[in-house]
C-alpha positions as CSV (number, residue, x, y, z in Angstrom):
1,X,-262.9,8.3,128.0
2,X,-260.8,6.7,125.5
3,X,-261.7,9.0,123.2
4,X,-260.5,12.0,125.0
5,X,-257.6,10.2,125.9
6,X,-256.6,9.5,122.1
7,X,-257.6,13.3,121.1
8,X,-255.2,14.4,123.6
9,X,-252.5,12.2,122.5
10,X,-252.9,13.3,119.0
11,X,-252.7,16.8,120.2
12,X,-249.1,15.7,121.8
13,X,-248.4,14.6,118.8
14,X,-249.0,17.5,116.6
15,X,-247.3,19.6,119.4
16,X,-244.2,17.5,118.8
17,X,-244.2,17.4,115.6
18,X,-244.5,21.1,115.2
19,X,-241.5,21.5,117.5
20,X,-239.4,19.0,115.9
21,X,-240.4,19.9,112.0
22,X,-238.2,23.7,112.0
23,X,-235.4,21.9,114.3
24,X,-235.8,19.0,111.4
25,X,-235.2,21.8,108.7
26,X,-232.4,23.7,110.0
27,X,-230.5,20.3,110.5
28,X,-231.0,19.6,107.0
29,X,-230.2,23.2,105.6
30,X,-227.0,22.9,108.0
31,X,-226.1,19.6,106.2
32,X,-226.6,20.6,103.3
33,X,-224.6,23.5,103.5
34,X,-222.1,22.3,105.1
35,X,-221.6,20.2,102.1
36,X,-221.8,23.1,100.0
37,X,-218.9,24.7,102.1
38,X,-217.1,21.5,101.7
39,X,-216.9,21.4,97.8
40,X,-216.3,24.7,96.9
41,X,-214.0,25.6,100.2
42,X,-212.0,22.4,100.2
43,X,-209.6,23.3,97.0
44,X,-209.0,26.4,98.0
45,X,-207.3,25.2,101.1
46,X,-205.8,22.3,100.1
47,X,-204.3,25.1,97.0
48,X,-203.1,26.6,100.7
49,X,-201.1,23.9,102.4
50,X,-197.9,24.0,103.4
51,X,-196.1,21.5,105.4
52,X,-193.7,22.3,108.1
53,X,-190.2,20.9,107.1
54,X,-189.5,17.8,109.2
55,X,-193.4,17.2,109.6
56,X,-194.2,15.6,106.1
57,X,-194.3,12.1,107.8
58,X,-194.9,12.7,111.5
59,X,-197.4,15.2,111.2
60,X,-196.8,16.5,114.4
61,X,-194.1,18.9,116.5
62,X,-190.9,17.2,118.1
63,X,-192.4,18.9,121.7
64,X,-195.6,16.1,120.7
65,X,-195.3,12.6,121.9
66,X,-198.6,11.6,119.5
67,X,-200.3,13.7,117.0
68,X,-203.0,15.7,117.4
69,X,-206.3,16.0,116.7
70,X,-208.2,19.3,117.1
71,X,-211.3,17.5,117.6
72,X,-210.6,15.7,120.7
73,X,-207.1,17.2,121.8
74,X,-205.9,21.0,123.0
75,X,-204.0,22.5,120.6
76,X,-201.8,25.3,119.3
77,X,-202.3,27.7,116.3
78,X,-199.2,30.4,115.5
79,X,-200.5,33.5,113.4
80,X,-198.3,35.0,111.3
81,X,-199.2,38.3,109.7
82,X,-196.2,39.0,107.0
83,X,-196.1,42.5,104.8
84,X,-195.1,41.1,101.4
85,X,-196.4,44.3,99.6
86,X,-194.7,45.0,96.3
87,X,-193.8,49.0,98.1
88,X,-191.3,46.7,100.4
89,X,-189.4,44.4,97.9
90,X,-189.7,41.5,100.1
91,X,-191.7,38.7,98.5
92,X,-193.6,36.4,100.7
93,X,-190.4,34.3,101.2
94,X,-188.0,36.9,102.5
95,X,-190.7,39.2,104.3
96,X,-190.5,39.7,108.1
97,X,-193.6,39.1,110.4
98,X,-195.5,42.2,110.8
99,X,-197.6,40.6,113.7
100,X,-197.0,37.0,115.3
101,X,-199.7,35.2,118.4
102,X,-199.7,32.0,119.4
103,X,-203.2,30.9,120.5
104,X,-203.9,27.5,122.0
105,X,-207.5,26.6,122.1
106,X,-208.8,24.2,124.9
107,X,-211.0,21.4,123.7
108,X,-212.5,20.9,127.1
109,X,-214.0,24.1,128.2
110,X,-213.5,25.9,125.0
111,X,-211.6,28.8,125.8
112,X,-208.7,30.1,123.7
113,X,-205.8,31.7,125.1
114,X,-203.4,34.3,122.9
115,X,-200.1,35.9,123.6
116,X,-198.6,38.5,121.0
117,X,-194.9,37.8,120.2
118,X,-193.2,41.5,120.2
119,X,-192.4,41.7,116.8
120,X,-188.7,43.0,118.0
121,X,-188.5,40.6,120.9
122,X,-184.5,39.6,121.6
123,X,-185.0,35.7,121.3
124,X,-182.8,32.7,119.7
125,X,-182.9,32.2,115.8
126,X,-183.3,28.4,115.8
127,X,-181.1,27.0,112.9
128,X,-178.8,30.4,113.0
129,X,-177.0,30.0,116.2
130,X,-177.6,33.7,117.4
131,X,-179.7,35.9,118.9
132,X,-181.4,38.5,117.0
133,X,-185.2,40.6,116.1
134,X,-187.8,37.4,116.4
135,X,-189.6,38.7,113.0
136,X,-186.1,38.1,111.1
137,X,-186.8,34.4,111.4
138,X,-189.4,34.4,108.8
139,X,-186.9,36.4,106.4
140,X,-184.0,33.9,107.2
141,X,-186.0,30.9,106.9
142,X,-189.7,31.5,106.3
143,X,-192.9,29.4,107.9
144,X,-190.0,26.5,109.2
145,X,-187.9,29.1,111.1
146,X,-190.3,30.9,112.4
147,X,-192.6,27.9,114.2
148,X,-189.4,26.4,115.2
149,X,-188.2,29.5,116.8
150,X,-191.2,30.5,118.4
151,X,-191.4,26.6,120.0
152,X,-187.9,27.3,121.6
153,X,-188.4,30.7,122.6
154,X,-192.3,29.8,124.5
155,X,-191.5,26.0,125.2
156,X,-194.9,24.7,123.9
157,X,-195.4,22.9,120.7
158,X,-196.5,24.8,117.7
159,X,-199.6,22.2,115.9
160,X,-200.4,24.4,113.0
161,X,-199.6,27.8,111.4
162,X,-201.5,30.5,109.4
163,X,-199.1,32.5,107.2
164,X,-201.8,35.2,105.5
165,X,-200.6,38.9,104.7
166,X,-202.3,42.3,104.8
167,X,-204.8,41.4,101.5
168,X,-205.9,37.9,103.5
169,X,-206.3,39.7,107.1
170,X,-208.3,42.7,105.2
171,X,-210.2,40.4,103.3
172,X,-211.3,37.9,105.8
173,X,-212.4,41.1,108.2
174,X,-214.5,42.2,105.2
175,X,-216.3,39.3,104.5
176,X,-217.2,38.9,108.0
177,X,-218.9,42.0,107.8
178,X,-216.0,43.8,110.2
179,X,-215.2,43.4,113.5
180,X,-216.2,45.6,117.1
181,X,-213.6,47.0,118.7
182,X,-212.8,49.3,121.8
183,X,-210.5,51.8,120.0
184,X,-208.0,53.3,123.1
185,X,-207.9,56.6,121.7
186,X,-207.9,58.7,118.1
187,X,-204.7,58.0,115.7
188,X,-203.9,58.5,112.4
189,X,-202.1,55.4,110.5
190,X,-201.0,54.7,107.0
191,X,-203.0,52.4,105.1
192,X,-201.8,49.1,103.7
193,X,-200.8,50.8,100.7
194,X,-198.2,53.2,102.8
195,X,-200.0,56.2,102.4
196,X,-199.7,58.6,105.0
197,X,-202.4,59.6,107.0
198,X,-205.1,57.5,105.1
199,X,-206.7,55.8,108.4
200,X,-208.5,58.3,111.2
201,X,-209.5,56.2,114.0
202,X,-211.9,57.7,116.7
203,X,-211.9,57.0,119.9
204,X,-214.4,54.6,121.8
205,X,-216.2,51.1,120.5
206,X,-216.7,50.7,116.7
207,X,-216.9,48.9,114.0
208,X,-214.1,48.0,111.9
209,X,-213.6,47.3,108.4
210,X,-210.6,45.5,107.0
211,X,-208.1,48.6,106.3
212,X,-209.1,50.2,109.7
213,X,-208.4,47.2,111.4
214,X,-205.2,47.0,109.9
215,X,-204.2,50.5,111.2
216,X,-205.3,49.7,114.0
217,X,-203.2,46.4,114.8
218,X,-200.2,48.2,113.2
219,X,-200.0,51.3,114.3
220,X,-196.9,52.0,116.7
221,X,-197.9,55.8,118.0
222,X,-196.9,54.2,121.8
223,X,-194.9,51.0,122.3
224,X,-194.7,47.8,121.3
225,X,-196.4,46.4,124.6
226,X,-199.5,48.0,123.8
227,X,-199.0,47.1,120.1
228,X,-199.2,43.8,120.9
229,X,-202.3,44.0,122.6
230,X,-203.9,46.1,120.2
231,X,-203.2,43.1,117.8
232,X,-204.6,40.2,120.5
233,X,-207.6,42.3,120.5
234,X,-208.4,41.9,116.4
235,X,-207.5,38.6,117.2
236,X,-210.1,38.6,119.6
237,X,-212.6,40.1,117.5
238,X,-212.4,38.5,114.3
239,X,-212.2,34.9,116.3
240,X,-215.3,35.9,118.3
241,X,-217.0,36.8,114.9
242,X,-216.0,33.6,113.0
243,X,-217.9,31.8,116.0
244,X,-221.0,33.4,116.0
245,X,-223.5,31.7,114.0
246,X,-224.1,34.5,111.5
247,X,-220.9,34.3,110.4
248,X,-221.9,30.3,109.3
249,X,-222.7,31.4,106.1
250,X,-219.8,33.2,105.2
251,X,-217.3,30.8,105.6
252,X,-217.5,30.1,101.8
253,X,-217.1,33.8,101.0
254,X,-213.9,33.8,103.3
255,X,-212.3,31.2,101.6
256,X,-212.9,32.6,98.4
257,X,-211.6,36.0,99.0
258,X,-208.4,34.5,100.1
259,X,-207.1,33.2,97.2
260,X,-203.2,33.1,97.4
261,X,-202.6,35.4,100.3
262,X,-202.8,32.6,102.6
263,X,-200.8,29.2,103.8
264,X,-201.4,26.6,106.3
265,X,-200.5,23.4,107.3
266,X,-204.4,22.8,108.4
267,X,-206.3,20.7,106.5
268,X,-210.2,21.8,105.9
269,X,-211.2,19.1,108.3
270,X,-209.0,20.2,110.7
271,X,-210.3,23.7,109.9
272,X,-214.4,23.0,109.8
273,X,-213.3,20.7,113.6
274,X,-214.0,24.4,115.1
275,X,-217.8,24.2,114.8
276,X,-217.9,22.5,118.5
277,X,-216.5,25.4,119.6
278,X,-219.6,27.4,117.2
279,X,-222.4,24.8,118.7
280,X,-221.2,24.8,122.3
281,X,-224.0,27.9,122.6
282,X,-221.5,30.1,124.2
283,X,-219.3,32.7,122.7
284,X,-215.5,31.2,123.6
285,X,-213.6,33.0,126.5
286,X,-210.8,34.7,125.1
287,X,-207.6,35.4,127.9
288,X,-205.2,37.7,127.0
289,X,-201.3,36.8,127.7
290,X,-199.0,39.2,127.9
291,X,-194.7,39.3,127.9
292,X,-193.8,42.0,129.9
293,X,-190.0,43.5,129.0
294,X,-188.1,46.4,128.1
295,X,-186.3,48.3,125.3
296,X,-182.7,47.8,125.1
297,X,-180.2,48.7,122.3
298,X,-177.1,46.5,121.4
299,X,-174.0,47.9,119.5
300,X,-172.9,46.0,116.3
301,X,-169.7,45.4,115.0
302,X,-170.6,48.8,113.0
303,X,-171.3,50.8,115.8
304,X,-174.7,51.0,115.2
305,X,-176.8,51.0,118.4
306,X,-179.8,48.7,117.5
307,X,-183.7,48.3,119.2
308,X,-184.8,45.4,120.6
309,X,-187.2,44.5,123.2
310,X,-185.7,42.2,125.7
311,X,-188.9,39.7,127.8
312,X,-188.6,39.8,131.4
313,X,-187.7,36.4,132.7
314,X,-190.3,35.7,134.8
315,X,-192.7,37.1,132.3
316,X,-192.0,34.8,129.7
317,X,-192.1,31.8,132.4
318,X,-195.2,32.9,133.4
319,X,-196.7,32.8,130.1
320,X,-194.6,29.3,129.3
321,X,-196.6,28.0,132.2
322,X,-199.8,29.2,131.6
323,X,-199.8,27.9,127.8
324,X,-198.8,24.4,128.9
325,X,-201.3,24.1,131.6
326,X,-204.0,25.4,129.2
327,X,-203.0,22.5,126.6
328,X,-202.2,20.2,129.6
329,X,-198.9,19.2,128.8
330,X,-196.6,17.7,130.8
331,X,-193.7,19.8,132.2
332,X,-191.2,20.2,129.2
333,X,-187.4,21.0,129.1
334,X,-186.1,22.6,126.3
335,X,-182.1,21.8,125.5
336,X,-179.5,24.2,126.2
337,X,-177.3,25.4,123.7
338,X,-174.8,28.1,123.7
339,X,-175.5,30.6,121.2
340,X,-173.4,33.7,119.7
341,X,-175.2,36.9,120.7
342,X,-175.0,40.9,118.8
343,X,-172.4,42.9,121.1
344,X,-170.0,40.1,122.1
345,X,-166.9,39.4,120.3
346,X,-167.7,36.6,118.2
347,X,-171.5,38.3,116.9
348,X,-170.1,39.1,113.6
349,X,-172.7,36.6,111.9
350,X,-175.4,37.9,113.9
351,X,-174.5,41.6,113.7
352,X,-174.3,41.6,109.6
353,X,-177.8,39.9,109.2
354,X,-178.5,43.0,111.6
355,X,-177.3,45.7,109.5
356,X,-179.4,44.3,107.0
357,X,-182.8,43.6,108.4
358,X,-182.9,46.0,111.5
């Protein structure tokens, strides 16, 4: 009887331990190279970083009443997607923003929300005491302007930033092997090069490689509404990819392909806090925000009738509330200020920087 009884525990035993042993080894091949990501990724962001102005000692946004930390807390990141190709002229410090979202990601039930910022959207130019096209920012005062522009114009605080241009968002698609998407319909689109008719998109789900996804978050063959979702939906993509777990592999390929096409004020630990979002089993929910306006044209002080797409208030409250609620802030008032906009009298400042960014 005791016999039996000891067999059978032994047989547990071996059970266990066969069950246990592979878990055993993929916890120590995870380690292990996680550690490899560690030494050879770390330099290549910390080559990367970039510190807001007026954050080298806080560490955190004036909208923050304690810093964060993205592995307990909700927080913000602002994309910026900037052409700085040598066909423009611009350099990375005077380019505009080709693409801006803001995605917050909540900690608790790990679900990520993201609204695309019109790249033509009529908002206030923190620091210049205007109005004017929210992509100039970046052009008038690079990463600083920008986050502190887009803080005023949504209300939420901006925790970190990713400045990367076309050769960082091509490569990182790339080395992830591309990205699925539901194309809308067929288009042809220049390539990042500006060549004409390079990119032939079919219609219907595919697989997208770096240029092609490009085109396809660039490409303005309708309106910038549909532009910006268009770009929320690589967002989407290469977010849901960079989660999966046979993307885990990669991550040292991505940093390496980088190089100097991107900047951040994320530190790698900051960055590699994500995996919970990886090992919660469950691919993240993504929601889609959207600021619903309308074109409108203002006449400058040279008579030139210029584009800009003017956010419907509600709209933009709508989205203001949902972005706090989904980082759980407390209700927020910005402060008022009385600022010179293009078409009144007194826009001349406004309507010069327009003739020569529009």
């Amino acid at each position: 009887m005791n016999s039996r009884h000891g067999n059978r525990s032994k047989r547990k035993k071996k059970i266990w331990f066969l069950i246990l042993t592979p878990i055993l080894v993929i916890g120590i091949v995870a380690t292990s190279y996680a550690v490899s990501v560690s030494m050879s990724a770390k330099e290549a962001v910390n080559n990367a970083q970039q510190e807001i102005e007026g954050r080298e000692t806080t560490n955190k946004s004036e909208l923050r009443e304690e810093v964060v930390d993205p592995n307990v807390d909700n927080i913000s990141i602002l994309f910026m997607g900037i052409d700085d190709s040598t066909n423009r002229g611009y350099g990375a410090s005077h380019a505009r923003t080709d693409a801006l979202l803001l995605a917050t990601f909540n900690e608790t039930d790990k679900s990520v929300k993201v609204v695309s910022i019109p790249r033509d959207s009529y908002v206030e130019i923190v620091g210049r005491d205007f109005y004017d096209k929210i992509n100039h920012a970046h052009a008038f005062g690079g990463i600083d302007m920008t986050v502190n522009t887009v803080e005023q114009f949504l209300d939420v605080p901006v925790d970190y930033y990713v400045r990367l241009n076309f050769n960082a968002f091509m490569s990182i698609v790339n080395t992830l092997g591309g990205v699925t998407v539901d194309v809308p319909f067929e288009f042809t689109e220049q390539d990042s090069e500006d060549v004409q008719g390079a990119i032939t998109l079919q219609e219907g789900l595919q697989q997208l490689n770096g240029e092609e996804a490009l085109a396809f978050a660039r490409t303005r063959v309708d309106s910038d509404y549909q532009r910006g979702i268009r770009q929320q939906q690589i967002i989407e993509a290469i977010i849901k990819k960079s989660m999966s777990f046979e993307s885990l592999t990669k991550f040292d390929d991505v940093f390496a392909s980088i190089g100097d096409n991107l900047t951040t004020n994320m530190s790698f630990d900051e960055m590699m806090s994500f995996h919970d979002y990886i090992l919660s089993g469950s691919t993240p929910e993504v929601e889609h925000l959207t600021l619903i306006g309308e074109a409108t044209y203002i006449r400058n002080n040279a008579g030139q009738d210029i584009y800009y797409y003017k956010v419907q208030d509600q709209s933009l409250q709508e989205v203001k509330d949902s972005l706090q609620a989904h980082l759980d802030l407390n209700d927020t008032t910005s402060p008022s200020t009385t600022l010179t906009q293009p078409g009144s009298s007194d826009a001349d400042g406004s309507q010069t920087n327009e003739i020569q960014l529009q």
